[in-house]
C-alpha positions as CSV (number, residue, x, y, z in Angstrom):
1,X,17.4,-24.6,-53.9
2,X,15.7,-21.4,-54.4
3,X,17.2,-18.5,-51.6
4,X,14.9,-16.6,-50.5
5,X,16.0,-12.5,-50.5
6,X,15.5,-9.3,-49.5
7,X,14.3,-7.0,-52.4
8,X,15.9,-4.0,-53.6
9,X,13.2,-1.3,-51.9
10,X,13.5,-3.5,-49.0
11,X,17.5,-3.5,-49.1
12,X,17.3,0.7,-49.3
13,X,15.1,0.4,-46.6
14,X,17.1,-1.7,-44.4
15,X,20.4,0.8,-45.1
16,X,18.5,3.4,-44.3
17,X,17.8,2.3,-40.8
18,X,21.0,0.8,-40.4
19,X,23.1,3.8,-41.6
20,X,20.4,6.6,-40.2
21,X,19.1,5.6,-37.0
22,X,20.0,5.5,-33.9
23,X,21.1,1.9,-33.6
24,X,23.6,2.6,-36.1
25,X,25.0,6.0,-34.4
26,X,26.4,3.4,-32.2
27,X,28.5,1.6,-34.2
28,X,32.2,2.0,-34.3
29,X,35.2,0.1,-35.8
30,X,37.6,-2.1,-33.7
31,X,37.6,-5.7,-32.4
32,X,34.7,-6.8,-29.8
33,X,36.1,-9.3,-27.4
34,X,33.3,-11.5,-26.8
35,X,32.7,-12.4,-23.0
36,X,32.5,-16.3,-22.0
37,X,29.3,-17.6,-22.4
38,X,27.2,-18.9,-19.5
39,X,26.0,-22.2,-19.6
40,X,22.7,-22.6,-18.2
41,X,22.0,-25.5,-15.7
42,X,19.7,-27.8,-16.6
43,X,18.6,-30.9,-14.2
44,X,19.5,-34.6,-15.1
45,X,16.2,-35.6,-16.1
46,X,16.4,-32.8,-19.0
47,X,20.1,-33.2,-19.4
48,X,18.8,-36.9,-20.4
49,X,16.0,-35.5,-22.4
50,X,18.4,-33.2,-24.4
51,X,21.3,-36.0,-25.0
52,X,18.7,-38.4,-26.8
53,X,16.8,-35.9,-28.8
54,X,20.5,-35.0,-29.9
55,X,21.1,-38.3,-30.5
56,X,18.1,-38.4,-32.8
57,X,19.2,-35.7,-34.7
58,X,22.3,-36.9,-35.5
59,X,21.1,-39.8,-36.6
60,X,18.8,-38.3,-38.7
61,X,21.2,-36.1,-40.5
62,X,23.6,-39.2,-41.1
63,X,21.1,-40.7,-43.1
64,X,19.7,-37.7,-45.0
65,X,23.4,-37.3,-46.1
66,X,24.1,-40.7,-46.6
67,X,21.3,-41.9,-48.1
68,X,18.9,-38.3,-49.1
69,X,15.4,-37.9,-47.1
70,X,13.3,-40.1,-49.6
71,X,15.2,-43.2,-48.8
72,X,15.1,-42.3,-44.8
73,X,12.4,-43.8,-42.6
74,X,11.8,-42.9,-39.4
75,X,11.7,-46.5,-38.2
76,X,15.4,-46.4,-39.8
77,X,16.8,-43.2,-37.5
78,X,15.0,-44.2,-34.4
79,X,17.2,-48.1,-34.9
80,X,20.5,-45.8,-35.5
81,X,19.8,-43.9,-32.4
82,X,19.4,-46.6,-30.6
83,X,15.4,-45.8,-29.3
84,X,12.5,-46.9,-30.0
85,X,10.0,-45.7,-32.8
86,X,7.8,-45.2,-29.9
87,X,10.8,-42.6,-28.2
88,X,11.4,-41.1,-31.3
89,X,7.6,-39.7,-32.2
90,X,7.3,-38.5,-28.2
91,X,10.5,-36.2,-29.8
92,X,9.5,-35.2,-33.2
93,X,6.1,-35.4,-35.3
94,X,8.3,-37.0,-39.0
95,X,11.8,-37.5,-40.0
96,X,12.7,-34.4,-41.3
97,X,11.8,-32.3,-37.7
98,X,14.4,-34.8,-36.5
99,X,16.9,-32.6,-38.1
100,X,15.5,-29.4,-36.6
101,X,18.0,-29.4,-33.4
102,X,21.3,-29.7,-35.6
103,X,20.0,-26.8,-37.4
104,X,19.1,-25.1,-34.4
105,X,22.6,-25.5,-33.1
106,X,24.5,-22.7,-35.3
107,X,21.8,-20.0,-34.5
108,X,21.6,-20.9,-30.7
109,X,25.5,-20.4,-30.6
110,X,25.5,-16.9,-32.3
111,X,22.9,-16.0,-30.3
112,X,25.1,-17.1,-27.5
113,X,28.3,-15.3,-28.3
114,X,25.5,-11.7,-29.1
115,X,24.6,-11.9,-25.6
116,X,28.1,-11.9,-24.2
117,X,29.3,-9.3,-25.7
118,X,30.2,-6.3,-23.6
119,X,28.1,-3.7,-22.6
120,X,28.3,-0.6,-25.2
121,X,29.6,-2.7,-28.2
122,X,28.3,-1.0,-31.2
123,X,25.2,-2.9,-32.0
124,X,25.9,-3.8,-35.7
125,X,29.8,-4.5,-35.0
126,X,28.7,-6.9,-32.2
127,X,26.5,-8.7,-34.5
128,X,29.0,-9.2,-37.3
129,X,31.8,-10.3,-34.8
130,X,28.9,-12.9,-33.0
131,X,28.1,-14.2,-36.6
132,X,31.6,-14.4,-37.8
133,X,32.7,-16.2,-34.7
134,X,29.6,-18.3,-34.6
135,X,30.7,-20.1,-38.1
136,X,34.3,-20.3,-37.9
137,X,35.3,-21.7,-34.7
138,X,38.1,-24.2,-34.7
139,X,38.4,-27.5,-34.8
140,X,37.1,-30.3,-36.8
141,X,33.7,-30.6,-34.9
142,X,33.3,-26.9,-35.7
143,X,34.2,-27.8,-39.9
144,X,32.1,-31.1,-40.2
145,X,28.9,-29.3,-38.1
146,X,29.2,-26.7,-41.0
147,X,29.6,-29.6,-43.8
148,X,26.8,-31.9,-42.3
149,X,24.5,-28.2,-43.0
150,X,26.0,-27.8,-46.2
151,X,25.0,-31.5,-46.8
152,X,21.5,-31.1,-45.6
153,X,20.6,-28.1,-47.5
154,X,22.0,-29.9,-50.7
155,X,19.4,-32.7,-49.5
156,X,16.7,-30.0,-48.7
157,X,16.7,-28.5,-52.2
158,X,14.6,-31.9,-53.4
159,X,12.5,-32.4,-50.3
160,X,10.0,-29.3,-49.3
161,X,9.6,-31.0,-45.9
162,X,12.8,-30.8,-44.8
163,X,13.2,-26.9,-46.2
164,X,10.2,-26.3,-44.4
165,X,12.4,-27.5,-41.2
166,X,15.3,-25.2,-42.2
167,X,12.4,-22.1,-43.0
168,X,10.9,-22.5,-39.5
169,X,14.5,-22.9,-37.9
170,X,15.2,-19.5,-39.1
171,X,12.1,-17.8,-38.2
172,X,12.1,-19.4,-34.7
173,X,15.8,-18.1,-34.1
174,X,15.1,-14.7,-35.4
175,X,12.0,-14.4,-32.7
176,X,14.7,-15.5,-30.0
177,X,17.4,-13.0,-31.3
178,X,15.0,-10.2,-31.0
179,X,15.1,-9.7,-27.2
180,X,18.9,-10.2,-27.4
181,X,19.1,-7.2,-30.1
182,X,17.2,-4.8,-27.6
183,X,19.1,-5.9,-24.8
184,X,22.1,-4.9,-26.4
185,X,20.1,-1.6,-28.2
186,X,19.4,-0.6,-24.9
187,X,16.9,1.4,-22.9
188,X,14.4,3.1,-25.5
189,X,15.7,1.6,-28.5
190,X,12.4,1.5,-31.1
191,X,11.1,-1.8,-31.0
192,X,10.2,-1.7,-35.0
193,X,14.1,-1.2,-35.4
194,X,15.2,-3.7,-33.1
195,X,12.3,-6.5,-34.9
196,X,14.0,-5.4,-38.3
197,X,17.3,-5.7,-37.3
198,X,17.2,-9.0,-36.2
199,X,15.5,-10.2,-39.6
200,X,18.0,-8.6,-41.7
201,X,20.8,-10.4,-39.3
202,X,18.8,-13.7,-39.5
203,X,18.7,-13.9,-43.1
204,X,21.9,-12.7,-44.0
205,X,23.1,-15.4,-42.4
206,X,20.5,-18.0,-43.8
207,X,21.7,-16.6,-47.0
208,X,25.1,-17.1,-46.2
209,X,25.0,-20.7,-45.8
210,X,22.3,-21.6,-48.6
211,X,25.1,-19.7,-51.0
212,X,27.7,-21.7,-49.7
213,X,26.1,-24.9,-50.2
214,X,25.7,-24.7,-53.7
215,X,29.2,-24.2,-54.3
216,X,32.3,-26.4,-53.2
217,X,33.7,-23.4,-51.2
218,X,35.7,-24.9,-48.1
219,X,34.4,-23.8,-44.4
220,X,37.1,-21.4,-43.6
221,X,39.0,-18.5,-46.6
222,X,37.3,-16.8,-49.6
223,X,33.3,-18.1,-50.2
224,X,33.2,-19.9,-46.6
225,X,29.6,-19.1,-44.9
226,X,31.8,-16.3,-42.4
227,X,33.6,-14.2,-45.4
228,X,29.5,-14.2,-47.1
229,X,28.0,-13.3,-44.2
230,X,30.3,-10.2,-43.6
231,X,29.5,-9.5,-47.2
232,X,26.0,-10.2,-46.8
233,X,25.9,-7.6,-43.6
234,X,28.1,-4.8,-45.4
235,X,25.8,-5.1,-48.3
236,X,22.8,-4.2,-46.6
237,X,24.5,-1.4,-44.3
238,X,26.0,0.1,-47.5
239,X,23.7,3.4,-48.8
240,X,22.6,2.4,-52.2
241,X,23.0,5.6,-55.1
């Protein structure tokens, strides 16, 4: 699957407002300890709402690894689920947006784990410890949500419809990180700056992942989508000769 990438000018750029600005005058070295995450109350009706378009999705992505998108109906996903092909297109307009809320899933964390990090964290540092965090939690839920990505962007690199999904997941979650990035710039951070950062951070983890899923790499150690991703960040705050 083609990865889409930052050009060089665009790279030198990036350092330079990383390395010269005065987001990154607040950066430092040292651990951030992460504060717990709020979960935000949501009444039954859209507790219900949210549990069957999940339940969708994960039917959906079963079948697109199992079987590949061209061989998945939507009449198939919406019998897995359990609803009816009626249910499923009040949730999603064709089988591959079915997949959008898995996707969503890693970005919504990390943007999660950003916005609990404490107050005066050095604004690059608390982005690369959300990130990290945000794809190598423990346990086996954690390792097989990072596979069933792997499997789907394998899937996606034969299917524009379904890389169109992943495409717009990204550019939806970058718009939502952007408020989270000022928050944490703080009062009279530069707009333009803050915008920027949160593309760079967006694709370098999009990056991260498409990387790792052309390779057989495991989902922790050496390759994994948190060891590119660090290498994906240092890369672009590292001044170029």
């Amino acid at each position: 699957m083609a990865v889409r990438c930052f050009s060089f000018t665009c790279t030198v750029r990036l350092c330079d407002t990383f390395c010269h600005s005065d987001i990154s005058r607040r950066t430092g070295s040292g651990p951030v300890r992460l504060r717990p995450v709020n979960i935000e109350r949501r009444t039954l009706t859209e507790r219900r709402k949210a549990a069957t378009e999940l339940e969708i999705a994960r039917s959906a992505v079963h079948l697109f690894t199992e079987q590949g998108p061209h061989e998945t109906t939507a009449e198939a996903i919406a019998q897995r689920a359990g609803v009816s092909l009626r249910t499923f297109y009040r949730y999603f307009r064709g089988k591959q947006d079915a997949v959008g809320p898995v996707l969503s899933a890693g970005g919504d964390r990390w943007r999660e784990l950003l916005a609990a990090t404490p107050a005066g964290t050095p604004l690059l540092q608390a982005l690369e410890a959300a990130a990290v965090a945000a794809l190598s939690e423990p346990g086996e839920a954690a390792r097989e949500g990072l596979e069933r990505t792997r499997a789907l962007l394998r899937a996606a690199a034969d299917d524009p419809a379904l890389r169109a999904v992943w495409y717009r997941v990204n550019q939806e979650s970058e718009e939502k990180l952007v408020p989270v990035v000022a928050a944490l710039a703080g009062p009279g951070s530069d707009p333009l700056e803050n915008t920027l950062l949160a593309a760079a951070a967006t694709d370098a983890i999009r990056i991260s992942l498409e990387t790792w899923s052309t390779t057989d790499a495991d989902t922790a150690g050496p390759g994994s989508p948190a060891d590119l991703v660090v290498r994906c960040l240092h890369l672009l705050t590292r001044p170029r000769a």
